[in-house]
C-alpha positions as CSV (number, residue, x, y, z in Angstrom):
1,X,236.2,125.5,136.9
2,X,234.2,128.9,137.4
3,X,237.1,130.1,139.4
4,X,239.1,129.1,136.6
5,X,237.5,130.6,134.0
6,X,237.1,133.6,135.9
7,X,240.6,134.1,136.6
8,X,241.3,133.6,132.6
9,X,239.3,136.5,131.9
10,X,241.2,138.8,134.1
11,X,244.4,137.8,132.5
12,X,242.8,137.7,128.7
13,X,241.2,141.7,129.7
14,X,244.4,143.2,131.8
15,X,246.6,141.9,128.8
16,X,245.1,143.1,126.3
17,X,244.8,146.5,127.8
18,X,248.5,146.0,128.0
19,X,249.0,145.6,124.4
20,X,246.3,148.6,123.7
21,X,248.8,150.9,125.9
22,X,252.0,149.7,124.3
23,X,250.6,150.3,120.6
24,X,249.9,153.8,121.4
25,X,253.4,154.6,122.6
26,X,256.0,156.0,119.8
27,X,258.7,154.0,120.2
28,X,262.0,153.2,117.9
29,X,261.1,149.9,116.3
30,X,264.3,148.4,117.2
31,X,264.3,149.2,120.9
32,X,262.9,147.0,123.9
33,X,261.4,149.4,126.6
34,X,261.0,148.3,130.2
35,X,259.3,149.5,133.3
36,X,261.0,148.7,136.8
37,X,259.0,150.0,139.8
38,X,260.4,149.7,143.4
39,X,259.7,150.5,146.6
40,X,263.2,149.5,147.7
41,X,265.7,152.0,147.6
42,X,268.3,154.5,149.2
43,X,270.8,157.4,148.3
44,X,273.9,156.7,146.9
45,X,275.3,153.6,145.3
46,X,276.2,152.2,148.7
47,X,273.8,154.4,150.8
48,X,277.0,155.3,153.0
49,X,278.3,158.1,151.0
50,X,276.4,160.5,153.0
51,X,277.3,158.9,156.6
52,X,278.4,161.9,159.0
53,X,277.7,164.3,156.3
54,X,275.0,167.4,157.9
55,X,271.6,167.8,156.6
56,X,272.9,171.1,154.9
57,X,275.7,170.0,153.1
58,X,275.2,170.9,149.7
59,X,277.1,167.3,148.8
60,X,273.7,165.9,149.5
61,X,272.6,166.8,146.2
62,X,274.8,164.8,144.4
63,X,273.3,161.6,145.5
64,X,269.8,160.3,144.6
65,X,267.4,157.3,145.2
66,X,268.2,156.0,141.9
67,X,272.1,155.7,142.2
68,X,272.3,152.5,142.7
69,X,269.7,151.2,140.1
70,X,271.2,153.0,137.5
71,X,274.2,151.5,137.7
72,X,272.5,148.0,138.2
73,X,270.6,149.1,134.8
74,X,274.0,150.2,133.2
75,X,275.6,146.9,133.7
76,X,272.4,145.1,132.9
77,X,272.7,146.5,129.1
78,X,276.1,146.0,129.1
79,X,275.3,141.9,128.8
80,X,273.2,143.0,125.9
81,X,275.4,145.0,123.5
82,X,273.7,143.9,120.1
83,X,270.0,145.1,121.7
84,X,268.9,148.1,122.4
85,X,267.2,148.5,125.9
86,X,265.5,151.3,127.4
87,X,264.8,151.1,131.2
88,X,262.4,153.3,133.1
89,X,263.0,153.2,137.3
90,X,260.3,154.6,138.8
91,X,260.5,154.5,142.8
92,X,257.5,154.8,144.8
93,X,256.7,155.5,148.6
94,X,254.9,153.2,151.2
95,X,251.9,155.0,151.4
96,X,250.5,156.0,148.0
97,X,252.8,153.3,146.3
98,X,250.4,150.3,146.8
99,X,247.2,152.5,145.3
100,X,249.6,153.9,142.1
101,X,250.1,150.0,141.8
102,X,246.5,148.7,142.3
103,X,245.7,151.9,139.7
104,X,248.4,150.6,137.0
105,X,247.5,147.0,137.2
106,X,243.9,147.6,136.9
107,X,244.3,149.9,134.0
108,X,246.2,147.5,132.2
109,X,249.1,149.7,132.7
110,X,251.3,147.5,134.8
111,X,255.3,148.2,135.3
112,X,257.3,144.7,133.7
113,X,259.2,144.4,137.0
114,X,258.3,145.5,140.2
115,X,260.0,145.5,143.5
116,X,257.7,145.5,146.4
117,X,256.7,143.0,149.5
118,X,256.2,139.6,149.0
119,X,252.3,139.9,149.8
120,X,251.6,142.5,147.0
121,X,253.3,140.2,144.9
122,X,251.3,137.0,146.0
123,X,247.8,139.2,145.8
124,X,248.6,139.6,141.7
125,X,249.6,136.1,141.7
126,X,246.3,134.9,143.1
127,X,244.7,136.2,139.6
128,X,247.2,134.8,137.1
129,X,249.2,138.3,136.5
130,X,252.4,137.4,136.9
131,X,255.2,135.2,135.2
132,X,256.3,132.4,137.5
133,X,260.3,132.1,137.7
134,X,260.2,127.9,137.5
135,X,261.3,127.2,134.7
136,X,264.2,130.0,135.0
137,X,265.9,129.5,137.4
138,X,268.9,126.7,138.6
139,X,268.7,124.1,141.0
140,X,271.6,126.1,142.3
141,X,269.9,129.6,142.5
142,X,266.8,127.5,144.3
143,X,269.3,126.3,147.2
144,X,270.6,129.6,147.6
145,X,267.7,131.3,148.4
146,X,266.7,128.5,151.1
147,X,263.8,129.1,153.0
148,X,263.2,132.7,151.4
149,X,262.1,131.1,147.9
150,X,259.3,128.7,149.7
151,X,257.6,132.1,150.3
152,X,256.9,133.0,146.6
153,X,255.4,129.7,146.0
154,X,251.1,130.1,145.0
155,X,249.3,126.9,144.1
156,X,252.8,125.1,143.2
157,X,254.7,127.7,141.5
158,X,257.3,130.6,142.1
159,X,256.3,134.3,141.6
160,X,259.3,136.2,143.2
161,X,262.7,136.4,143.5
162,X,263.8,137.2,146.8
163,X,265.3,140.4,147.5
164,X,265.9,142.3,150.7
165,X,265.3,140.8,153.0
166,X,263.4,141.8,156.8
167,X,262.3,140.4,159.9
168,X,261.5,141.7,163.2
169,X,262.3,140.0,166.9
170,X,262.7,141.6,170.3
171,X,264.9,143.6,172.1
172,X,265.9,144.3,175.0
173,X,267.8,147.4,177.2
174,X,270.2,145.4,179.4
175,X,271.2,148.5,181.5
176,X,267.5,148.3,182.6
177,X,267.8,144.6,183.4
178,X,271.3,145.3,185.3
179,X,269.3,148.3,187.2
180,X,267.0,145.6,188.3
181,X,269.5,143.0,188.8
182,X,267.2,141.2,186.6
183,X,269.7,139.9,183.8
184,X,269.0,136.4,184.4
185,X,265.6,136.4,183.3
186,X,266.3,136.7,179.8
187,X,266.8,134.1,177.8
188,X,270.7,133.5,177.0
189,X,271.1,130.1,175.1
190,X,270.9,128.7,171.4
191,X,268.4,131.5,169.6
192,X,267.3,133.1,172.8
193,X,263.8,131.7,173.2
194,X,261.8,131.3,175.9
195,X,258.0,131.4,177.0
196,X,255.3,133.5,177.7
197,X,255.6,133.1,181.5
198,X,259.2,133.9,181.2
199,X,258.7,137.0,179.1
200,X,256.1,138.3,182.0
201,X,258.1,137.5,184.5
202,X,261.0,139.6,183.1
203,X,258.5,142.6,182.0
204,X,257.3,142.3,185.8
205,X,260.8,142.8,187.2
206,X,261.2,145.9,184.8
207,X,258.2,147.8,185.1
208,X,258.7,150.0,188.4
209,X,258.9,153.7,190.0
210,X,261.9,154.8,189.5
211,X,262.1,158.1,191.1
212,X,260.1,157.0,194.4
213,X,257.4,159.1,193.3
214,X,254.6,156.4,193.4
215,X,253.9,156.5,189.7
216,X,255.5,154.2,187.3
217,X,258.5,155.4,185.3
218,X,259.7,152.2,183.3
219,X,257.5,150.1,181.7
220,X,258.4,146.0,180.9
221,X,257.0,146.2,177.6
222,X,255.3,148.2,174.8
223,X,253.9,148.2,171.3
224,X,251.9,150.7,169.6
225,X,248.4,149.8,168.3
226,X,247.8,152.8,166.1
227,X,248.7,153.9,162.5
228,X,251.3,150.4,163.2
229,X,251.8,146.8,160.8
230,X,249.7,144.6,162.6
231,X,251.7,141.7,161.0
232,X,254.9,143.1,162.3
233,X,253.6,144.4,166.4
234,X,250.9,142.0,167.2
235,X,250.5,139.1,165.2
236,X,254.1,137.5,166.6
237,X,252.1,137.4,169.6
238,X,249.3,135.1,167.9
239,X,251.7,133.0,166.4
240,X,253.5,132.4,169.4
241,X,250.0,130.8,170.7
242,X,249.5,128.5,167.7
243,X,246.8,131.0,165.7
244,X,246.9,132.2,161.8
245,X,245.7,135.2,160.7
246,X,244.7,133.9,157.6
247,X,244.5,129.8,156.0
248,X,246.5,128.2,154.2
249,X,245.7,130.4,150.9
250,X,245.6,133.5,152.2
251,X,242.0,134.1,151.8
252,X,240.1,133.6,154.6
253,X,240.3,135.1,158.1
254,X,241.1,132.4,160.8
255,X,242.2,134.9,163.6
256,X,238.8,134.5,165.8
257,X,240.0,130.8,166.3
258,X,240.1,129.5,170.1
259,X,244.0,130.2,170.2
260,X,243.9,133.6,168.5
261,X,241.3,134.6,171.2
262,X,243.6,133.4,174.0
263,X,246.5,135.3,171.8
264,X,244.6,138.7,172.3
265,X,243.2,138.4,175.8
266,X,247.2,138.2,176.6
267,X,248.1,141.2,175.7
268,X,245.1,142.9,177.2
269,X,246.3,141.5,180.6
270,X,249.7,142.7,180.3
271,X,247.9,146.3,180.4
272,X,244.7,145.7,182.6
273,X,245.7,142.9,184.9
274,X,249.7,143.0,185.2
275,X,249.9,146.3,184.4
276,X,253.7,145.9,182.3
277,X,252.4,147.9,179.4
278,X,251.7,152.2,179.5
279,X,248.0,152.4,180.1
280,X,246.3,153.1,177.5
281,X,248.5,151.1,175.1
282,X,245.3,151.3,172.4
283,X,246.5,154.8,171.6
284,X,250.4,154.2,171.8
285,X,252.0,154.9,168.2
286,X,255.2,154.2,167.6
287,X,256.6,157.3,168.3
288,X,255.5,157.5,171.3
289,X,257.5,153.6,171.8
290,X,260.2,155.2,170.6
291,X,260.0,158.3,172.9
292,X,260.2,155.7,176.0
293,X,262.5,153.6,174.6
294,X,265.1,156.3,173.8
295,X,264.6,158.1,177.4
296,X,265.6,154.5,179.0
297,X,262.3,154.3,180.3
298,X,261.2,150.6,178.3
299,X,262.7,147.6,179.5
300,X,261.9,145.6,176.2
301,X,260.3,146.6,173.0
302,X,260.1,144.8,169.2
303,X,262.7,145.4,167.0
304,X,263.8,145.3,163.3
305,X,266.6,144.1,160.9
306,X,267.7,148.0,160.7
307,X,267.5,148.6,164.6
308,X,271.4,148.6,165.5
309,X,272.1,151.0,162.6
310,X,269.3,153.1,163.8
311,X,270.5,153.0,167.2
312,X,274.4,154.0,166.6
313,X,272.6,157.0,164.5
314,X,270.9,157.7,167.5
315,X,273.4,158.2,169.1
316,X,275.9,160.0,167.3
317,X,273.4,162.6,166.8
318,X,272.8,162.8,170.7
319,X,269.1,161.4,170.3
320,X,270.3,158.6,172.6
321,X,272.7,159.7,175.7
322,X,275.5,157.0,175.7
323,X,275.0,154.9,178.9
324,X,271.5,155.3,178.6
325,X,270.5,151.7,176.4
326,X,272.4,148.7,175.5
327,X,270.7,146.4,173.1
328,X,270.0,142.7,173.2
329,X,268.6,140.9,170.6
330,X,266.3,137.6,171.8
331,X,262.9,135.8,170.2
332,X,259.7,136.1,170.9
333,X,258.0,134.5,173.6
334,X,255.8,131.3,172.6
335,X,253.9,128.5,174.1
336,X,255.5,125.6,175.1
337,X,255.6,123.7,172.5
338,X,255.1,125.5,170.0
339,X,257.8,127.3,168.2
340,X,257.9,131.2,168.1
341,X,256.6,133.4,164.9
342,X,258.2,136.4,163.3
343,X,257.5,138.8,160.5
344,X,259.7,137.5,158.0
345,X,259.5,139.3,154.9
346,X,261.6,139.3,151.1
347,X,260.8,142.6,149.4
348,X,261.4,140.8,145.9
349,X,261.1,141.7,142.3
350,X,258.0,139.7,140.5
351,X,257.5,140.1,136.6
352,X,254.0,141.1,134.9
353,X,252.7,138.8,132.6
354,X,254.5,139.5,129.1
355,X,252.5,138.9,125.9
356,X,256.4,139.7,123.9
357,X,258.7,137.0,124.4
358,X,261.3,138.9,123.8
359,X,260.4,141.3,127.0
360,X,259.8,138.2,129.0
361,X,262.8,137.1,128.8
362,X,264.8,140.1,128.9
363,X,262.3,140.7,132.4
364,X,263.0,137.6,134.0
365,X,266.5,138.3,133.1
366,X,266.6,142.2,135.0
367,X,265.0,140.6,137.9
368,X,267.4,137.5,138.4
369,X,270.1,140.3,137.4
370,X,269.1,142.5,140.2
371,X,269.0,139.5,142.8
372,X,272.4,137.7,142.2
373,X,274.7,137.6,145.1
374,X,277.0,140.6,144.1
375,X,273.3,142.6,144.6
376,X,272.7,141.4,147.6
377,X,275.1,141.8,149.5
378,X,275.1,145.4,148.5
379,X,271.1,145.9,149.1
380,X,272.1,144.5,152.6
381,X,274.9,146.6,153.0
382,X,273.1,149.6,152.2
383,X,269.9,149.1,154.3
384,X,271.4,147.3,157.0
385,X,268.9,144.3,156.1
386,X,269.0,140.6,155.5
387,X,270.4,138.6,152.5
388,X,268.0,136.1,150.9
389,X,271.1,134.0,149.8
390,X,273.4,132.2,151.7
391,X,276.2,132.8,149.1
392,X,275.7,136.7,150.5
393,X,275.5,136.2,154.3
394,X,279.1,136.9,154.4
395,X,278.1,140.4,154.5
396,X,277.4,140.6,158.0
397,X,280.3,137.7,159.0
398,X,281.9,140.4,161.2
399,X,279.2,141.3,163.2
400,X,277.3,139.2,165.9
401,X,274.2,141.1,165.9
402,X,273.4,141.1,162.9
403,X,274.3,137.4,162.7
404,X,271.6,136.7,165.4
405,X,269.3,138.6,163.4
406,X,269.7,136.4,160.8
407,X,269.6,133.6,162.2
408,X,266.2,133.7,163.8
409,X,265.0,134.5,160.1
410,X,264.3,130.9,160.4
411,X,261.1,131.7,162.4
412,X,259.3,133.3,159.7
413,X,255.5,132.4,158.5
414,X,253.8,132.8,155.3
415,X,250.9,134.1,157.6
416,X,253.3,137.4,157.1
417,X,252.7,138.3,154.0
418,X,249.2,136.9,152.4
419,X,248.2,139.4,150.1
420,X,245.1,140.7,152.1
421,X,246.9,141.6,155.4
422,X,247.5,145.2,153.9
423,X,244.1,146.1,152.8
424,X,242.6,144.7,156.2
425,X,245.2,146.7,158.5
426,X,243.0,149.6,159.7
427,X,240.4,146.7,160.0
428,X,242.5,144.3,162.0
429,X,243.8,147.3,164.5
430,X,240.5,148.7,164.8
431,X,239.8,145.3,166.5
432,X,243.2,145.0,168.3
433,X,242.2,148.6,169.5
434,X,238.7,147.4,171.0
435,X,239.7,145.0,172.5
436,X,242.8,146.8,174.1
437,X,240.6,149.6,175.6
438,X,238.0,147.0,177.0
439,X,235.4,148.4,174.3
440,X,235.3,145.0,173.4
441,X,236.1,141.0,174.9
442,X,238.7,139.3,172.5
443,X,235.9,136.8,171.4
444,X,233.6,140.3,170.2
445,X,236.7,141.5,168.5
446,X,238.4,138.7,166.5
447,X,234.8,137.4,165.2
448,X,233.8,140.8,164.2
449,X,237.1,141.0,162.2
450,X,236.7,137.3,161.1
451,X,233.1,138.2,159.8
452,X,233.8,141.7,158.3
453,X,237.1,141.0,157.1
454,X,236.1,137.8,155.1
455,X,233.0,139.8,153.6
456,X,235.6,142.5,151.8
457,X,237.9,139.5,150.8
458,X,234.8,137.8,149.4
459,X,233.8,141.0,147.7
460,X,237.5,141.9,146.3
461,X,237.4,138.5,144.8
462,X,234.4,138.9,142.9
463,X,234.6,142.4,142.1
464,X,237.9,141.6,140.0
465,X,236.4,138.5,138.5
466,X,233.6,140.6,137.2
467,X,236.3,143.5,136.1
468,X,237.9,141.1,133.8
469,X,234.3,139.8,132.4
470,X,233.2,142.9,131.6
């Protein structure tokens, strides 16, 4: 009931400061102003206008981040011709984005729709911010969005549409596996999965001098541990041993379990026992990944939703010489078992709580507006990512690997995306890093986390309790 109550006066303080910010804006009397904030977004309308075009081409500067949403905007009044709407798109960066959020929302000065990941979306959630979509949407729209709309759910209800969708798997460099005659050890059938065993037996095969020299050239395996998404590199790796970063709702650490600390003393044996990883992986960004990778000297690396587009770029701009990687797409490696986990995540636009019903509805509308299948096959098309309804997988129909891609979108976890994974990152690869550089066992590492990490969730919880006493 205190938790209750508490959370009631966050909502009953950040709204009013809403209303104090709206009344001191001059606004025509007759027209209905909204906010849409995103994090999502590209050049152009279909972000290919400026394929093959140089750096210097002065037709660059026709084309802007905001192409696409102003025509999305434009089309969205259009269904409204006897209201006036005004529509402010602001886009924001992955860095200084998620403070300029935390800043608005605490000030009372929340956008009305925000596009962003689904764990900044579940973190407002958790404090009663946002509108839920329940009573919105159509049994139809719900069976679209399949297994995507299961991730918006908080304590029984729905706080985001899913948008543009991600996910992240493995990949391999068959040309390194044919130079090893060591094809066979991937895995081949159904969605490509396989075990841990398996996936050290093929990074084993790979990692070897190439140039007689008696140092190693090409590596099995690598993943950067520094200034990296924890979630995304390492945590698959948990997952694939039966651990959680985080319970069921998202606010308590449960990495330092039993399973998690088997998780982590894995990948410090691929380094300091079987030696398949660079030494000194602790310090590997992802540049540096990406440096071996492109040189055809990393035999299997993790992979994203925009990894084939990134590759053909690669290569037509000579970053890549042609002969040099061939990619294969497979799962990650789990017990057996247990199924395999992957970052899974639905950048997705959620809707502030509206004291106007009149905005509320016109909200809810934009953001079901800007998810319908038309726009997402468009958003996919444009960011080489993954459609969060099944009416728009027909984007990628004519193309295998992206088809793959979607399809082990199926492995996903809500572990992903709780809302506290982003503030704890430095924290969570500070711990990764110890361990990694044998400053630390796994056991040290994971409980110091558990301990320190649950203290500043503790501390986050009451401190905006208090804020919305005060």
């Amino acid at each position: 009931m205190g938790c209750t109550m508490g959370k009631s006066l966050v909502i009953g303080s950040i709204l009013l400061a809403m209303c104090a910010c709206a009344a001191d804006a001059p606004l025509d009397e007759d027209e209905i102003r909204l906010t849409l904030w995103t994090q999502d977004y590209w050049v152009g309308v279909t972000g290919h206008e400026l394929d093959g075009v140089p750096l210097d081409d002065p037709r660059r500067a026709q084309y802007t981040v905001k192409d696409w949403y102003n025509k999305v905007v434009r089309d969205f009044k259009a269904r409204y011709p006897d209201r006036k709407i005004h529509i402010d798109i602001e886009t924001l960066d992955w860095t200084s984005g998620f403070q300029k959020i935390d800043i608005a929302v605490a000030s009372g000065r929340p956008p009305d729709v925000l596009i962003s990941t689904s764990g900044i979306a579940l973190k407002y959630a958790r404090f009663g911010l946002l509108e839920a979509f329940d009573d919105d949407l159509s049994e139809e729209d719900i069976r679209d969005f399949g297994s995507f709309y299961g991730f918006s759910e908080y304590e029984g209800k729905h706080y985001f549409l899913p948008f543009i969708g991600g996910n992240r798997y493995m990949v391999a460099n068959l040309e390194i596996f044919r130079e090893r005659d060591a094809v066979h050890l991937l895995p081949s059938e159904g969605d490509r999965l396989w075990t841990y065993d398996q996936f050290l037996a093929a990074a084993r095969s790979t990692t070897f001098d190439r140039d007689g020299d008696g140092e190693v050239d090409v590596y099995g395996f690598a993943m950067p541990f520094q200034r990296n998404s924890p979630q995304q590199d390492q945590m698959p790796f948990f997952w694939g041993h039966g651990a959680r970063q985080f319970n069921d709702s998202g606010d308590s650490l449960v990495i330092n379990s039993e399973m998690g600390v088997r998780a982590l003393q894995f990948m410090v044996d691929l380094e300091h026992v079987h030696g398949v990883v660079p030494t000194g992986s602790a310090g590997l960004r992802n540049n540096d990944v990406t440096d071996l990778w492109n040189a055809g000297r990393l035999a299997m690396r993790q992979a994203h939703h925009g990894t084939r587009r990134a590759h053909e770029r690669a290569l037509e701009t000579g970053v890549i010489e042609e002969g040099v990687i061939e990619l294969y797409p497979m799962m990650y490696p789990s017990m057996p078992g247990i199924d395999p986990g992957a970052f899974v995540v639905a950048d997705s636009p959620c809707v502030f709580r509206q004291e106007d019903e009149e905005k509320r509805e016109l909200s809810i509308a934009l953001a079901k507006f800007l998810t319908n299948t038309r726009h997402e096959r468009e958003a996919a098309y444009a960011m080489s990512t993954l459609p969060t309804r099944y009416s728009a997988l027909d984007v990628w129909a004519d193309d295998p690997f992206q088809q793959y891609v979607l399809r082990v979108a199926r492995y996903g976890t809500k572990d992903a995306i709780q809302g506290y994974g982003i503030p704890l990152v430095n924290m969570t690869l500070s711990a990764f890093q110890a361990a990694m550089s044998r400053q630390a066992t796994p056991r040290k590492a994971l409980d110091d986390l558990a301990r320190r990490g649950n203290r500043f969730i503790r501390r986050d919880i009451e401190r905006r309790l208090r804020a919305g006493a005060e």
